[in-house]
LUMNU-83223 format. One record per residue (C-alpha): residue in one letter; residue number from 1; x, y, z. Coordinates in steps of 0.5 Angstrom, whole numbers, padded with zeros to 4 digits. Each point is the difference from the previous one (the first is absolute). Example, Ala and Ser with C-alpha at 12.3 -4.5 7.8 and 13.67 -1.06 7.14 Angstrom:
# residues 2
(r a,1,(0025,-0009,0016))
(r s,2,(0002,0007,-0002))
# end
This chain:
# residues 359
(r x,1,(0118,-0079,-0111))
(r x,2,(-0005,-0003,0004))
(r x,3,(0000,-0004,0006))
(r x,4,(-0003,-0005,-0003))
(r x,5,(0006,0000,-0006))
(r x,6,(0004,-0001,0006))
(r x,7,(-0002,-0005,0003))
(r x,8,(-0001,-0004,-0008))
(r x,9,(0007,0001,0000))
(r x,10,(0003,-0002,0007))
(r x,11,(-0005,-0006,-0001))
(r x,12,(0003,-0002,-0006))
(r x,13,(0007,0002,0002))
(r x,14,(-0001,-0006,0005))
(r x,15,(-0003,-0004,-0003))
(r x,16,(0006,0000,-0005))
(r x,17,(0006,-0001,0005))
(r x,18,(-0005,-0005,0003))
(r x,19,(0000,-0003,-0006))
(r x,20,(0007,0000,-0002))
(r x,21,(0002,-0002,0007))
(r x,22,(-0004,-0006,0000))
(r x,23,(0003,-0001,-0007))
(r x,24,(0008,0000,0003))
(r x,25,(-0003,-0004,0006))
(r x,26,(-0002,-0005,-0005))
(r x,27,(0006,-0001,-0005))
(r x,28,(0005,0001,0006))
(r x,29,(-0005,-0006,0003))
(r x,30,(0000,-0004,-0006))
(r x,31,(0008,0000,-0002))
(r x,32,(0000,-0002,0008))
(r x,33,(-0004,-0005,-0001))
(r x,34,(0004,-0002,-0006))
(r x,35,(0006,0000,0004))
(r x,36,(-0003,-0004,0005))
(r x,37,(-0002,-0005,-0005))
(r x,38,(0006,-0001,-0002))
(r x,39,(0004,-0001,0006))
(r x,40,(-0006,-0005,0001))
(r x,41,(0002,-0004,-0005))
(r x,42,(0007,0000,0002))
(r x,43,(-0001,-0002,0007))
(r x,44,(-0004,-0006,-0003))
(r x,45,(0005,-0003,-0004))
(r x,46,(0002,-0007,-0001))
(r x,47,(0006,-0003,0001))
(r x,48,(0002,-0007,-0002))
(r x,49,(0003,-0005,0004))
(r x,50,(0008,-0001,0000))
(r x,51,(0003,-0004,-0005))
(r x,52,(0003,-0005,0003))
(r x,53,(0005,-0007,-0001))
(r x,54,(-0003,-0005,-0004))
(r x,55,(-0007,0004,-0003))
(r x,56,(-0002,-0001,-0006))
(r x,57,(0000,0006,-0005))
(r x,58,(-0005,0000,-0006))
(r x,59,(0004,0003,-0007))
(r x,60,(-0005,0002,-0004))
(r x,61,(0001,0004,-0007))
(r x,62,(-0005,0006,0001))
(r x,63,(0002,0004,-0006))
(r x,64,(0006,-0002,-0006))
(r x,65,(0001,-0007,-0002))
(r x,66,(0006,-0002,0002))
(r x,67,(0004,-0007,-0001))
(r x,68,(0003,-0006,0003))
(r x,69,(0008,0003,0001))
(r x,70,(-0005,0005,0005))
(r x,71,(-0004,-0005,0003))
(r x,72,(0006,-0005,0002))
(r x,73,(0004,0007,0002))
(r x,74,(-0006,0002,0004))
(r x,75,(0000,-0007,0004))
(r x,76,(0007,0001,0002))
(r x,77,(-0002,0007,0002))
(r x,78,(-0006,-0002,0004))
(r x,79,(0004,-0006,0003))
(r x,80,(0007,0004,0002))
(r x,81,(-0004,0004,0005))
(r x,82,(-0002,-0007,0004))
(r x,83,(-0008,0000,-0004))
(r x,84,(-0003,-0004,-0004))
(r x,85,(-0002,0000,-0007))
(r x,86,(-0007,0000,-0003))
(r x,87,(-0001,0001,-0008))
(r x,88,(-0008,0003,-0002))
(r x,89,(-0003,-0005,-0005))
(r x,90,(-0001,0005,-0005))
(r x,91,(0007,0003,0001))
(r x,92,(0004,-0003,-0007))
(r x,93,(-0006,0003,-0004))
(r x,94,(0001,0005,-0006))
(r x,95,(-0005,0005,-0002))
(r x,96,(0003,0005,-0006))
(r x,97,(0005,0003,0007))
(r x,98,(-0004,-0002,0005))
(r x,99,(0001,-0006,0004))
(r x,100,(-0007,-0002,-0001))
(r x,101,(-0006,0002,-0001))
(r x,102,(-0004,0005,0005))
(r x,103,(-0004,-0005,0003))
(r x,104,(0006,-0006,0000))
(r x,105,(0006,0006,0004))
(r x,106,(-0008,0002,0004))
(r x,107,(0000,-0008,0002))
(r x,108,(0007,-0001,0002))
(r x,109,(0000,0007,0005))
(r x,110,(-0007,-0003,0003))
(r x,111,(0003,-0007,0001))
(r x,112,(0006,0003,0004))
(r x,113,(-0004,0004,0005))
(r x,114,(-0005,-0005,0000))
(r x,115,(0005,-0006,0002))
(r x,116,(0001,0000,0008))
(r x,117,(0007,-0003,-0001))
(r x,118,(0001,0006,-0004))
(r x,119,(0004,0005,0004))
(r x,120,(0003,0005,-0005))
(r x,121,(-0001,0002,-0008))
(r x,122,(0006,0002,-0004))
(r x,123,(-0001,0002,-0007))
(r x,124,(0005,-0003,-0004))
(r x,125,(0001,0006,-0005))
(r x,126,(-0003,0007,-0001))
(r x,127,(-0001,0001,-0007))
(r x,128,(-0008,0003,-0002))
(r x,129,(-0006,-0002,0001))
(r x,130,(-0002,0000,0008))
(r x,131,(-0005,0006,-0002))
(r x,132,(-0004,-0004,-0003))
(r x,133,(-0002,-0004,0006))
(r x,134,(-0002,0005,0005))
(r x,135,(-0007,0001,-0002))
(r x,136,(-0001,-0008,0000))
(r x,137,(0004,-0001,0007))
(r x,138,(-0004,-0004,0006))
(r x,139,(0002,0006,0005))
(r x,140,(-0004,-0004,0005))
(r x,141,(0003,-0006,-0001))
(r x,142,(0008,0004,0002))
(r x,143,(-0004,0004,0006))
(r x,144,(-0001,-0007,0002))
(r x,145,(0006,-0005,-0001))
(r x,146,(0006,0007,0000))
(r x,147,(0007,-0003,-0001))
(r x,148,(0006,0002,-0003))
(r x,149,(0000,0003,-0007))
(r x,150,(0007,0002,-0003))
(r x,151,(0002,0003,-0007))
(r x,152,(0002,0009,-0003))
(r x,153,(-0001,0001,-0007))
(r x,154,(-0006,-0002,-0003))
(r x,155,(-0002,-0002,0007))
(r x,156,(-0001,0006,0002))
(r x,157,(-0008,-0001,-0002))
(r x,158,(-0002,-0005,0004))
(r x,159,(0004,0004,0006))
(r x,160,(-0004,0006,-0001))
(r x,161,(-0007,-0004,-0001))
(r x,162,(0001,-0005,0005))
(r x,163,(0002,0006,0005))
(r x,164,(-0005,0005,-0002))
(r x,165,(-0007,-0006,0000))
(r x,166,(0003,-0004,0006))
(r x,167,(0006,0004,0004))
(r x,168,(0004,-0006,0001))
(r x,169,(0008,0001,0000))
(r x,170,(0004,-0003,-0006))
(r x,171,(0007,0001,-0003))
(r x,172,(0004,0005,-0006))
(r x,173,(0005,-0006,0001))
(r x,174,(0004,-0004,-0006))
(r x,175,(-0003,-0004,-0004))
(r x,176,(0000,-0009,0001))
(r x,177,(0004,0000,-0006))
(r x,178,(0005,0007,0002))
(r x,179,(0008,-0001,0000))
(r x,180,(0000,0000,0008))
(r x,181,(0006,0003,0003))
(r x,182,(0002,0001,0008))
(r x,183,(-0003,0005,0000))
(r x,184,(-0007,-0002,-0003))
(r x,185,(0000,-0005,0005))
(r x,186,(0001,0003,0006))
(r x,187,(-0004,0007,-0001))
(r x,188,(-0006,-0007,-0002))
(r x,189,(0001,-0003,0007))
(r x,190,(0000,0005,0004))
(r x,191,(-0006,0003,-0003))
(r x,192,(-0004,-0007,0000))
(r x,193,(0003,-0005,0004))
(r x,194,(0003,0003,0006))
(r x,195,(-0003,0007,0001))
(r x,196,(0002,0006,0005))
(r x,197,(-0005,0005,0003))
(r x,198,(0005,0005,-0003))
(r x,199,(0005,-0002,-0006))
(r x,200,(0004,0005,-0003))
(r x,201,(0002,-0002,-0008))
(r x,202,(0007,0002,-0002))
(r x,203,(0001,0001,-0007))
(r x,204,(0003,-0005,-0004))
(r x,205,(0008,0002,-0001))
(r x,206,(0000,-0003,-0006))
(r x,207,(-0005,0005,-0003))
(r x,208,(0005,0005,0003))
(r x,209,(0006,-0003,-0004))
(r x,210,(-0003,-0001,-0007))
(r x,211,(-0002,0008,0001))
(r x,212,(0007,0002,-0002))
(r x,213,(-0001,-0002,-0007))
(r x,214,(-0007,0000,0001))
(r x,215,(-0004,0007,0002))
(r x,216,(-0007,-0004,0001))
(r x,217,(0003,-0004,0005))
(r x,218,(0002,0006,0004))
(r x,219,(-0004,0003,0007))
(r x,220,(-0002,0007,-0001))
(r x,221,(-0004,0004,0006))
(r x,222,(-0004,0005,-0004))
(r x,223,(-0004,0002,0006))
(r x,224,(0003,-0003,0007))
(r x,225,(-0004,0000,0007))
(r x,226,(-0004,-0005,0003))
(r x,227,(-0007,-0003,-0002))
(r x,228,(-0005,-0007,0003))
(r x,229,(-0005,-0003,-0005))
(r x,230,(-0002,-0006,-0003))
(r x,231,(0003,-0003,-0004))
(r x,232,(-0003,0001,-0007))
(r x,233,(0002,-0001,-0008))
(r x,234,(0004,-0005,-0004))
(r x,235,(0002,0000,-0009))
(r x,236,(-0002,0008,-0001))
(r x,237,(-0003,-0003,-0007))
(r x,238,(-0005,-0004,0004))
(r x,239,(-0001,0004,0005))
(r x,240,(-0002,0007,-0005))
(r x,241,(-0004,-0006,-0004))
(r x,242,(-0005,0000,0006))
(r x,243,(-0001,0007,0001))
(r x,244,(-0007,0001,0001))
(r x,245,(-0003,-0007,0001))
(r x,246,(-0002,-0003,0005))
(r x,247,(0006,-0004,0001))
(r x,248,(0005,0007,0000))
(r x,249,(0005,0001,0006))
(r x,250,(-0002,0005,0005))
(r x,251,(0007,0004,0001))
(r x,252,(-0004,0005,0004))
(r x,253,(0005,0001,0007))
(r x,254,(0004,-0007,-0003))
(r x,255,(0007,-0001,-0001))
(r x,256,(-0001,-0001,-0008))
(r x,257,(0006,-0005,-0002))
(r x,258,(0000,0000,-0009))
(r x,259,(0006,-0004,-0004))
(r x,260,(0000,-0002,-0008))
(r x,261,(0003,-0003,-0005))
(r x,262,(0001,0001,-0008))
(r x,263,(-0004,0007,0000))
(r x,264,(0003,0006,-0003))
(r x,265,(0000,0007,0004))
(r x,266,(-0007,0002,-0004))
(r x,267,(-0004,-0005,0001))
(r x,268,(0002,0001,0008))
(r x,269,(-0001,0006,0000))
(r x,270,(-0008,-0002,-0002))
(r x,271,(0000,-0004,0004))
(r x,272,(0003,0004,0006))
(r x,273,(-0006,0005,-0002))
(r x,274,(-0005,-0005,-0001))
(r x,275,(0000,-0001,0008))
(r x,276,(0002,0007,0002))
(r x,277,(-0006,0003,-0004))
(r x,278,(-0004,-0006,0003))
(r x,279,(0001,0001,0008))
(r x,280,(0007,0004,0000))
(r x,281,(0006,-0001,0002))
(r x,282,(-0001,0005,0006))
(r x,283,(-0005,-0004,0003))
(r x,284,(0006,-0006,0001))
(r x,285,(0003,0000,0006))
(r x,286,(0006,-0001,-0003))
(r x,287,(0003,-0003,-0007))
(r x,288,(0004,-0006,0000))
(r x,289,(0003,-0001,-0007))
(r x,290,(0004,-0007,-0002))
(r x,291,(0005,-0001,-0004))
(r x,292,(-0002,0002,-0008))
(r x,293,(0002,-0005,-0004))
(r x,294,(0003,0001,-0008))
(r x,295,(-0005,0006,0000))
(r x,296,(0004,0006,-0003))
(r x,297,(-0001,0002,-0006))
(r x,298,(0005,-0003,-0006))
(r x,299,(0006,0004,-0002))
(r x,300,(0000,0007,-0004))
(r x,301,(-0007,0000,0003))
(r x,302,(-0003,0007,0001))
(r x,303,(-0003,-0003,0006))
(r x,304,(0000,0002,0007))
(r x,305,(0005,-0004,0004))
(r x,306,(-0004,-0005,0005))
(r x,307,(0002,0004,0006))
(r x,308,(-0002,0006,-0003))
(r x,309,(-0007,-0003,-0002))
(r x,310,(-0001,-0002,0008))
(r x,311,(0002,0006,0002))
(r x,312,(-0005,0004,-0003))
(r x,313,(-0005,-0004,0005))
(r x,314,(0004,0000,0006))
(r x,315,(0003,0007,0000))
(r x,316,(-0008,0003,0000))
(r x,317,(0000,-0004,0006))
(r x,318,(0001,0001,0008))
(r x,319,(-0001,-0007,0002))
(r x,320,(0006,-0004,0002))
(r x,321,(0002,-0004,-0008))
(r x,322,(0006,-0004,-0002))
(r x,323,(0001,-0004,-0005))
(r x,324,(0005,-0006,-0002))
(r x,325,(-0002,-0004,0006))
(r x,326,(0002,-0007,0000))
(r x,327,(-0007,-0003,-0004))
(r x,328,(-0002,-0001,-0007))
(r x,329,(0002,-0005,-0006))
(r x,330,(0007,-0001,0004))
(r x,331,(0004,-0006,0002))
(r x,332,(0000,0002,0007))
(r x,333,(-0006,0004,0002))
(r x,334,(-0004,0000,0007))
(r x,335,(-0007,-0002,0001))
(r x,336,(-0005,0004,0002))
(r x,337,(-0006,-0001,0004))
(r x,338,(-0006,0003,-0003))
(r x,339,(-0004,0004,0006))
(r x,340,(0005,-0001,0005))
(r x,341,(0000,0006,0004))
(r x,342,(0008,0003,-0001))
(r x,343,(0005,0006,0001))
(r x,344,(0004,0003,-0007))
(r x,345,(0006,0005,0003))
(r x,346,(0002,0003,-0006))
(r x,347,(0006,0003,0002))
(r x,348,(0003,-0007,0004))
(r x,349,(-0003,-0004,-0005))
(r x,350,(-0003,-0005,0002))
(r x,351,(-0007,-0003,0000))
(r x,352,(-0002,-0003,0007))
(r x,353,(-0007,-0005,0001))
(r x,354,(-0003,0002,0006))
(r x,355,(-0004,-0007,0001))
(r x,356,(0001,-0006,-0002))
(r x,357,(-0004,-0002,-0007))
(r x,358,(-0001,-0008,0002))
(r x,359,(-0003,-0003,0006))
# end
């Protein structure tokens, strides 16, 4: 063999590991540089101004139509809590399910955050339809006037969207129209009216009770320990809906927090593998499930029961993941405030908000 050969070789040889070298320097600097995105993006939330005695509150009907018994129900809830009611122009108007068409729920939800008397936004009921809207929302015009925005189930959309295009805090809480309870209520004003720079929430004893007969409403620690991340989530069929869009939730080293209503445990398993295949559960920083609602299988089904089928993707995992939190479509649910840095403890279980989510 020549020395040239050698040479050729050693050159080449070098070449490679420079090569290689510099092609792990630069996945390891871009997924740096994606995290440092990331957390960017944290430190530059907004947060709304407090709710305070006497502010006026836009309700508005952004995805299913709803009627006069909700309405006049919303009002008092608005008004219970020493606020002041307002209705959206477009908010009595039926579209086959929708509570109007996409450009009269669009004008109502822009005339809320336009409106300088407006200090908070509070869907008056879930149902369907919000998807429709984020491709069309006026993002500059939230970044500008940021204001409280309230409501689960369906609402979920508008929560990820905003969070996504503008990073202002808004709130998985109950609906206008939702059966207030003690608990409800307070979990609400501790979040939006009177805000700690630490605030760990107690679960509902309610919940706690009604699981002697109803195992969905029992707490189960699947993995315990500790985990901090932001807080992200909501309805589980809108949140695998938006998978892949522009509007997705980025759970990546956040405290994902998932619930659901009238769905069997089939459909929750795609679901669930919808959003593990997407960006992995184990990229979360921990699983926060609430309270399933009406979604095991019907009686003499062959189908796994619903804490077997979340099992399957909790168990695989080696970050904290809990289900039957107090949140869902539940009387006495807590509110959760969506970016807000927060600390699950699993093995307590208890969810603490590490910073206040109104200013």
């Amino acid at each position: 063999m020549s020395s040239q050969t050698n040479l050729s070789r050693r050159r080449f040889g070098g070449l490679l590991a420079a090569t290689v070298g510099a092609a792990g320097t630069t996945t390891w600097a871009a997924a740096a540089q994606g995290k440092d995105k990331r957390m960017q993006q944290h430190h530059a939330l907004i947060k709304p101004a407090r709710l305070r005695d006497g502010d006026l509150v836009a309700i508005i009907a952004p995805g299913g139509f709803t009627d006069e018994e909700a309405i006049a129900k919303a009002q008092r809830n608005v008004e219970s809590l020493g606020l002041r009611a307002s209705l959206g122009a477009n908010i009595r108007a039926v579209h086959g399910n929708y509570a109007g068409t996409v450009q009269q729920r669009l004008d109502d939800l822009h005339a809320a955050f336009a409106d300088p008397e407006v200090k908070a936004i509070w869907a008056i009921r879930g149902g369907s339809g919000c998807i429709s809207l984020l491709a069309l929302l006026d993002y500059a015009l939230i970044r500008r006037n940021p204001k409280v925005l309230i409501g689960y189930s369906d609402i979920t959309a508008l929560h990820l969207a905003i969070a996504r295009q503008t990073s202002l805090v808004t709130f998985h809480g109950p609906v206008a129209s939702s059966t207030f309870s003690d608990y409800t209520v307070t979990q609400l004003r501790n979040v939006l009216m009177t805000p700690q720079d630490s605030y760990t929430i107690p679960m509902a004893l309610d919940n706690h009770r009604r699981a002697q007969t109803q195992p969905n409403f029992a707490i189960r620690t699947v993995h315990g320990g500790q985990a901090t991340g932001r807080l992200t989530g909501g309805n589980l069929c809108m949140v695998s809906a938006l998978a892949g869009t522009p509007y997705a939730a980025d759970f990546r080293e956040h405290i994902l927090f998932l619930e659901e209503i009238n769905e069997v445990p089939y459909r929750i398993d795609r679901m669930l593998c919808q959003l593990d295949l997407s960006i992995g559960f184990k990229h979360a920083a921990a699983l926060m499930l609430g309270i399933f609602e009406h979604c095991e299988a019907a009686e003499g089904d062959t189908a796994l029961t619903l804490d077997a089928t979340l099992d399957q993707h909790l168990l695989p995992l080696s970050v904290p993941a809990v289900s039957g939190y107090s949140f869902g479509h539940i009387r006495h649910q807590f509110t959760l405030p969506m970016g807000i840095l927060a600390t699950l403890d699993a093995d307590r279980q208890t969810l603490t908000l590490l910073e206040p989510a109104v200013c």
